[in-house]
C-alpha positions in Angstrom: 0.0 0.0 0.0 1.3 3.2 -0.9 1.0 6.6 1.6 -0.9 9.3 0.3 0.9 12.1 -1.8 1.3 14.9 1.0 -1.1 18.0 0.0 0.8 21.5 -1.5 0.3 24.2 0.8 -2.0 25.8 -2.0 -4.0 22.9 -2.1 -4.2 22.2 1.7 -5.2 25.7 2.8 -8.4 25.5 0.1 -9.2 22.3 1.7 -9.2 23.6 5.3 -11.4 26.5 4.1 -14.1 24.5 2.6 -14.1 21.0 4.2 -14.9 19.7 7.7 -11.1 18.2 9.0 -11.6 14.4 9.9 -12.6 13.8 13.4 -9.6 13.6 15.4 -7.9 9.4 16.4 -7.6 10.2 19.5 -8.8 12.9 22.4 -7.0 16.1 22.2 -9.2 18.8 23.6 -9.4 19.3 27.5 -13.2 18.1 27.8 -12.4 15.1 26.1 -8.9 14.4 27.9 -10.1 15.6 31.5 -13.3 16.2 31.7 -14.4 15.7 35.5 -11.3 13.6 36.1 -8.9 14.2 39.0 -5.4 15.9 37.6 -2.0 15.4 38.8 1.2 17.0 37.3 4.8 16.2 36.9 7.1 19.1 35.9 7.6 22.1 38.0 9.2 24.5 35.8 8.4 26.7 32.9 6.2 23.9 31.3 4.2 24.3 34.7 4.3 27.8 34.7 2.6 27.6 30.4 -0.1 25.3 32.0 -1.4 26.9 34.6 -1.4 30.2 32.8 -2.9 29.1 30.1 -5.0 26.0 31.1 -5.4 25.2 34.5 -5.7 29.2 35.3 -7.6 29.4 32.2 -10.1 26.5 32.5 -10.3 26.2 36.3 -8.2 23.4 37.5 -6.4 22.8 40.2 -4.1 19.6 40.5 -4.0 16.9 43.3 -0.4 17.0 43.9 2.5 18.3 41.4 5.7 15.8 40.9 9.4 16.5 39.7 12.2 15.3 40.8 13.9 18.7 42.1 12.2 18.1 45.2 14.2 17.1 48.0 11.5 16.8 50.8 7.8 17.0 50.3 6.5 20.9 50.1 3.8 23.1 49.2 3.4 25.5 45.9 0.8 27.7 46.1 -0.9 25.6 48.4 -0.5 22.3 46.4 1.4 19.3 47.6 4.5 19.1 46.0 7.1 16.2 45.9 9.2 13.9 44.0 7.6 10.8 42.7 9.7 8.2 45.4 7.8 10.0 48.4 4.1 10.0 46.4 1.7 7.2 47.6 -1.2 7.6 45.7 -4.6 6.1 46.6 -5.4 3.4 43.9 -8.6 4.6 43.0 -6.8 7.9 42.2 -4.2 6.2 40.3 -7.1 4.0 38.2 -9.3 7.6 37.3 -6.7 10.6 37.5 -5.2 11.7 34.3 -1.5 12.8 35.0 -0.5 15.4 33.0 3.4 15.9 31.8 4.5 19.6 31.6 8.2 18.6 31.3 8.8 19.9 27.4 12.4 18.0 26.5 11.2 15.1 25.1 14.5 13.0 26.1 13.4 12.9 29.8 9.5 11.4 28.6 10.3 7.9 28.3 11.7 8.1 32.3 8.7 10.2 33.0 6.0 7.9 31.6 7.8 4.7 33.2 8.0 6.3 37.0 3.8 7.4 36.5 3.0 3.6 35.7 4.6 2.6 38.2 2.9 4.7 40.7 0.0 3.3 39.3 -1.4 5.4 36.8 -3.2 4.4 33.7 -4.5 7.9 32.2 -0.9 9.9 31.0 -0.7 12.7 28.3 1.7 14.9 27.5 0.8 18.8 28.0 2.0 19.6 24.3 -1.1 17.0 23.3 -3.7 19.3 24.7 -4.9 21.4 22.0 -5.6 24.1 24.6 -2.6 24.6 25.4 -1.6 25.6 22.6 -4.0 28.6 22.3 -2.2 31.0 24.7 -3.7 34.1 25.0 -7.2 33.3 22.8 -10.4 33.6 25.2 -11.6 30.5 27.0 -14.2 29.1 24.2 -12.2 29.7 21.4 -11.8 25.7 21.4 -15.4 25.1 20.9 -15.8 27.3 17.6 -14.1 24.7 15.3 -14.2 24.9 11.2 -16.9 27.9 10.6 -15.0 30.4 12.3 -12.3 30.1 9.8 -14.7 30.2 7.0 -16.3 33.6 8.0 -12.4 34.7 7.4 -11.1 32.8 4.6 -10.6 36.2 2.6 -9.0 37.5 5.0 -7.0 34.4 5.6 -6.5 33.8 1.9 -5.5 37.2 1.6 -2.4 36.8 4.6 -1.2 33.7 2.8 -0.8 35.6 -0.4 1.8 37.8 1.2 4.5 34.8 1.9 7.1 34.6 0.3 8.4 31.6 0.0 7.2 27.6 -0.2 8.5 26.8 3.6 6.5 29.9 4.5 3.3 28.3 3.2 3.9 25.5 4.6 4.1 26.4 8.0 0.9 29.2 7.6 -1.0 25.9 6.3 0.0 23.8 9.1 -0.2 26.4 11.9 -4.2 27.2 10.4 -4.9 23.0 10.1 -4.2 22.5 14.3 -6.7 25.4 15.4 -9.3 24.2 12.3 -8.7 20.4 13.3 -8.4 21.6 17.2 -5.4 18.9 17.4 -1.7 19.5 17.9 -0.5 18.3 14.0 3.3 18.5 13.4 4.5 22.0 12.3 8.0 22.4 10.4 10.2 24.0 12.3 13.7 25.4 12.6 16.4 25.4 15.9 15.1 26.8 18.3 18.5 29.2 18.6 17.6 30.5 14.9 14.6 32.0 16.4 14.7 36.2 15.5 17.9 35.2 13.6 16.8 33.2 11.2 19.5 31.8 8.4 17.9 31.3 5.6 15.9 34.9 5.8 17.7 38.0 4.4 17.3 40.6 7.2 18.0 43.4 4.8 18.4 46.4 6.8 20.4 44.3 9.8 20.8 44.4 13.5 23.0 47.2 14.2 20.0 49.2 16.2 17.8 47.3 17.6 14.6 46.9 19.7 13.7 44.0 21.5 10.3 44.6 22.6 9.4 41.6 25.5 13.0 41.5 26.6 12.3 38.9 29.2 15.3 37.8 30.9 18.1 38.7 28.1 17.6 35.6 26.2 17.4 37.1 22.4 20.1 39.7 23.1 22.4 36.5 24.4 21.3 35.1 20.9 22.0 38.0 19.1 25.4 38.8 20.6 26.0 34.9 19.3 25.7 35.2 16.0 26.2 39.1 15.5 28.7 40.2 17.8 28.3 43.9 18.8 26.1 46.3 17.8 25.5 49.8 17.6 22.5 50.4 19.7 20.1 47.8 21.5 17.1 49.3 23.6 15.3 46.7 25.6 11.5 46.6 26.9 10.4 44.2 28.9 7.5 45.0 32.1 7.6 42.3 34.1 9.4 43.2 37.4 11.3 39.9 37.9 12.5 39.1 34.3 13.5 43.2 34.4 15.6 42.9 37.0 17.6 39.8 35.7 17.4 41.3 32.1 19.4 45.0 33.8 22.0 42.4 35.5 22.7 40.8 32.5 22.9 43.7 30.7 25.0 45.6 33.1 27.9 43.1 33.0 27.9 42.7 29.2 26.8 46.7 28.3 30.1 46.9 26.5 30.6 43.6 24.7 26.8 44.3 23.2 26.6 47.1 21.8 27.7 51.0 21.8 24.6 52.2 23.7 22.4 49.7 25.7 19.0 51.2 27.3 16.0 49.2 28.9 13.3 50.0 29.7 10.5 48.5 32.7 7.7 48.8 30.0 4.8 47.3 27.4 4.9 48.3 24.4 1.4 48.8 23.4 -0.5 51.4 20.5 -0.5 54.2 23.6 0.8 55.1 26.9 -1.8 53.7 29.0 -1.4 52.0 32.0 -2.7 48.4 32.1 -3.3 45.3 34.4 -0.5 42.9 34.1 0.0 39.4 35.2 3.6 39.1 36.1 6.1 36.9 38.2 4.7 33.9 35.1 8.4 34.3 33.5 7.8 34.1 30.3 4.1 33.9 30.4 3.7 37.4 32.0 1.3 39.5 30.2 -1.1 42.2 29.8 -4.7 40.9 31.0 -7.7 42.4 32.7 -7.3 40.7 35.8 -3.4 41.0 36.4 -2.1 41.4 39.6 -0.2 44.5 39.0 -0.3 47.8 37.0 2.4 48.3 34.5 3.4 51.5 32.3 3.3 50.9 28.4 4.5 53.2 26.1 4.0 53.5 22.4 7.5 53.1 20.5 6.4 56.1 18.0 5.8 58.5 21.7 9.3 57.1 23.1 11.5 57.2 20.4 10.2 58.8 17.7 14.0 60.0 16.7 15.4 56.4 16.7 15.6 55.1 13.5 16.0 51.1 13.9 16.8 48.6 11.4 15.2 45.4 13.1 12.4 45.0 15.8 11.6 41.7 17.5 8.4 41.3 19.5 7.3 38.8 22.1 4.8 40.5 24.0 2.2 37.8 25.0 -0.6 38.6 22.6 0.1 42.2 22.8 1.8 42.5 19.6 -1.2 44.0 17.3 -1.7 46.3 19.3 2.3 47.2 19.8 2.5 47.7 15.9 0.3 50.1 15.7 2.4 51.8 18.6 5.0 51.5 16.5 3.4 52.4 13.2 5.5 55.6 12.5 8.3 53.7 12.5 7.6 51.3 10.6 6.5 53.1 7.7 9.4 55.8 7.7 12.0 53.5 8.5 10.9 50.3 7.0 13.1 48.1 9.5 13.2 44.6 9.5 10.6 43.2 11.5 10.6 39.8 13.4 7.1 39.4 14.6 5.3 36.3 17.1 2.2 35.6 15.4 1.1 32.4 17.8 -0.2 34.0 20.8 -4.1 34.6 19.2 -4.7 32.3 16.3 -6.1 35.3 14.3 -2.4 37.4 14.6 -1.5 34.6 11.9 -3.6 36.2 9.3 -4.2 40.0 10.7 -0.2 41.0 11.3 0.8 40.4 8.5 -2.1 41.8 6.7 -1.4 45.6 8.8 2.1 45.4 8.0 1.4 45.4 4.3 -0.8 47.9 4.7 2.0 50.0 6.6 4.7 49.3 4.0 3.6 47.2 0.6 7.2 46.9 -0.3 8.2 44.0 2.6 8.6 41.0 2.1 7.1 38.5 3.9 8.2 34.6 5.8 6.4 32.7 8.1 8.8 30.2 10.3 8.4 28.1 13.8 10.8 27.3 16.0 9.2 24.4 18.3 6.6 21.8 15.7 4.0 23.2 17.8 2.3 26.7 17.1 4.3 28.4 19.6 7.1 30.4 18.5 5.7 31.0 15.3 7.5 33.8 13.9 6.4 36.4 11.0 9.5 38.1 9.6 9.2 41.2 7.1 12.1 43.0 5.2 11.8 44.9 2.0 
C-alpha cells in the first residue's frame, strides 16, 4: 500500500477553508482528555508555569499534587502538595481515574517520566503539548469550541495573509499552523532550531541588526542570541515589564553593556499602541502578560511617543498577545523607517492572518516569511524585510 501524496500548501489551505477536517484518532481537547477527572502533574518548571497560565488558570483546575524530581522533601506550591515521585503514595482509585498530565517539554526525559507514572500506578498519561488548549495562549476560554466555521467567515482574510508569503516553507508552516486550530489537534508544524529564532538563516534581514529593539525583553535571552551570531552592535534598547525578568534582564545587561553594543537602554515597559497603564500578570516568567485581571499595574509606552527619533533597522516582539496592538504603537516607525521586523504571530490564532495583513498595509514593499521554532504553534515567527 502506498502513503498518500502529502497535499501542496496551495492545495491544503483550500481544503481547510471548505471541508470539515476528519474527526480527530484520539482525544485532544481538555473536555475530552479531563473532563471531571482528578489531575496530577509532573514538571515544575516553565512547562508548569505555560499550564497553569494558560490552562489550569484558564479553565479552572487545580491539581491533586504536582511531581518533579527537584524536590528534595515534600513541600507546598501555592498551596498544592509538592514532591518527587519516590515520596508520592497515591490512593489506587486515584491512580485507576486521575489523568496525570506531563508539563516537562524535552522530550528526552519522557520515556523516564511515563515509566515512574505507571509505576505509581497510573493508567491515564498525556503529555501537555497533546492538549490542544494549550496551545492557544492568550485566545479567550471558548475559542476551542468554535471549530471549522470560524475560519470560513475569514477565509478572505486568511486567503489574503497567505498571499503575502514569500516563499514555499512559508506556506507551509501558515498551512499547518491554520490546520491545528481548524482540526483543534496539535499536527506536526516544520520548524527550525530553536536558537535561529529572530535570527533566522535562511531569511535575508535586509536592513540588519545594528540598532535594535527588542520589545518583551524577558530575561536577556534574544540579546544573548544575538550577541552569538552578530557580535556587537551599535544600539540595542530593551522593553520588557515584568518586574522579575526586568531585574535579571538589567544584570545581564549591566555586566555585558560593553561587549553588546555602543549604547544599551532598557526599559521597565509594554509596548502597546498608547501610553496607558494596564493590568498585568507578572512573576509567570515568560508567560507574563497584559490581561484584565493581572495582579499588577504596569506602564506601556508606544514606540512612536518614546523614540520617535530612533531610526531602527530590526524589531523583534514577544509580547504575550500584545503585539497588534504594539505595531500600531510603532506604526511611524515602521513606515518611515521600514526596519526589518521579526514578529510572534502564535499568541491569538487570528495574529496569523491579521499582522501580516497591517504590516502590508503599513509598508507594501516587505517581504514577507512565516517560520516556527518548536513543531507546535508556539514560536511562530512572521518576519518582514523589503
Amino acid at each position: 500500500m502506498t502513503s498518500p501524496v502529502p497535499l501542496s500548501p496551495d492545495a491544503l489551505l483550500e481544503r481547510l477553508l471548505t471541508e470539515d477536517p476528519p474527526a480527530p484518532t484520539q482525544p485532544c481537547r481538555l473536555a475530552d482528555l479531563i473532563g471531571e477527572s482528578k489531575l496530577v502533574v509532573y514538571g515544575c518548571g516553565d512547562g508548569l508555569i505555560t499550564f497553569s497560565v494558560f490552562v489550569m488558570d484558564k479553565y479552572g483546575l487545580r491539581p491533586e499534587v504536582l511531581l518533579d524530581t527537584r524536590y528534595t522533601e515534600p513541600t507546598t506550591l501555592d498551596g498544592i502538595p509538592a514532591m518527587a515521585p519516590t515520596d508520592y503514595r497515591p490512593a489506587s482509585e486515584l491512580t485507576e481515574t486521575a489523568v496525570a498530565v506531563i508539563t516537562v517539554g524535552k522530550t528526552r526525559y519522557h520515556p523516564e517520566i511515563f515509566a515512574s507514572l505507571r509505576a505509581l500506578g497510573f493508567r491515564r498519561i498525556v503529555l501537555a503539548m497533546d492538549i490542544y488548549e494549550y496551545h492557544l495562549s492568550h485566545a479567550p476560554r471558548g475559542f476551542e469550541r468554535l471549530g471549522p466555521a470560524y475560519f470560513r467567515e475569514r477565509a478572505a482574510d486568511i486567503r489574503a495573509a497567505y498571499a503575502l508569503l514569500a516563499d514555499e516553507h512559508s506556506r507551509e508552516v501558515f498551512t499547518q499552523v491554520l490546520h491545528t486550530h481548524i482540526a483543534r489537534m496539535p499536527l506536526p508544524i516544520r520548524h527550525e532550531p530553536l536558537e535561529e529564532q529572530y535570527f533566522p538563516r535562511d531569511v535575508a534581514l535586509t536592513r540588519g541588526v545594528a540598532r535594535l529593539i527588542n520589545c518583551g525583553a524577558y530575561d536577556g535571552d534574544t540579546v544573548r542570541q544575538l550577541h552569538a551570531r552578530h557580535g556587537k552592535i551599535e544600539t540595542l534598547i530593551c522593553f520588557e515589564p515584568d518586574a522579575g525578568n526586568f531585574a535579571r534582564l538589567s544584570d545581564y545587561l549591566a555586566d555585558h553593556a560593553g561587549r553588546l553594543a555602543d549604547t544599551v537602554m532598557a526599559f521597565p515597559c509594554g509596548v502597546w499602541r498608547d501610553g496607558s497603564q494596564l493590568r498585568f500578570g507578572g512573576g509567570q516568567r515568560i508567560n507574563s502578560s497584559i490581561c484584565a485581571d493581572g495582579d499588577v499595574v504596569i506602564q506601556c509606552v508606544a514606540l512612536d511617543h518614546v523614540i520617535p527619533d530612533f531610526h531602527p533597522t530590526y524589531i523583534n516582539m514577544d509580547v504575550e498577545g500584545a503585539e497588534a496592538d504594539a505595531l500600531r504603537g510603532a506604526a511611524d516607525l515602521i513606515r518611515r523607517d521600514r526596519p526589518d521586523l521579526g514578529i510572534c504571530v502564535y499568541h491569538r490564532p487570528e495574529h496569523l492572518w491579521e499582522i501580516a495583513s497591517y504590516l502590508h498595509a503599513l509598508n507594501p514593499d516587505y517581504h514577507f516569511h512565516l517560520r516556527n521554532y518548536t513543531g507546535f504553534p508556539a514560536e511562530t515567527v512572521l518576519y518582514a524585510n523589503a
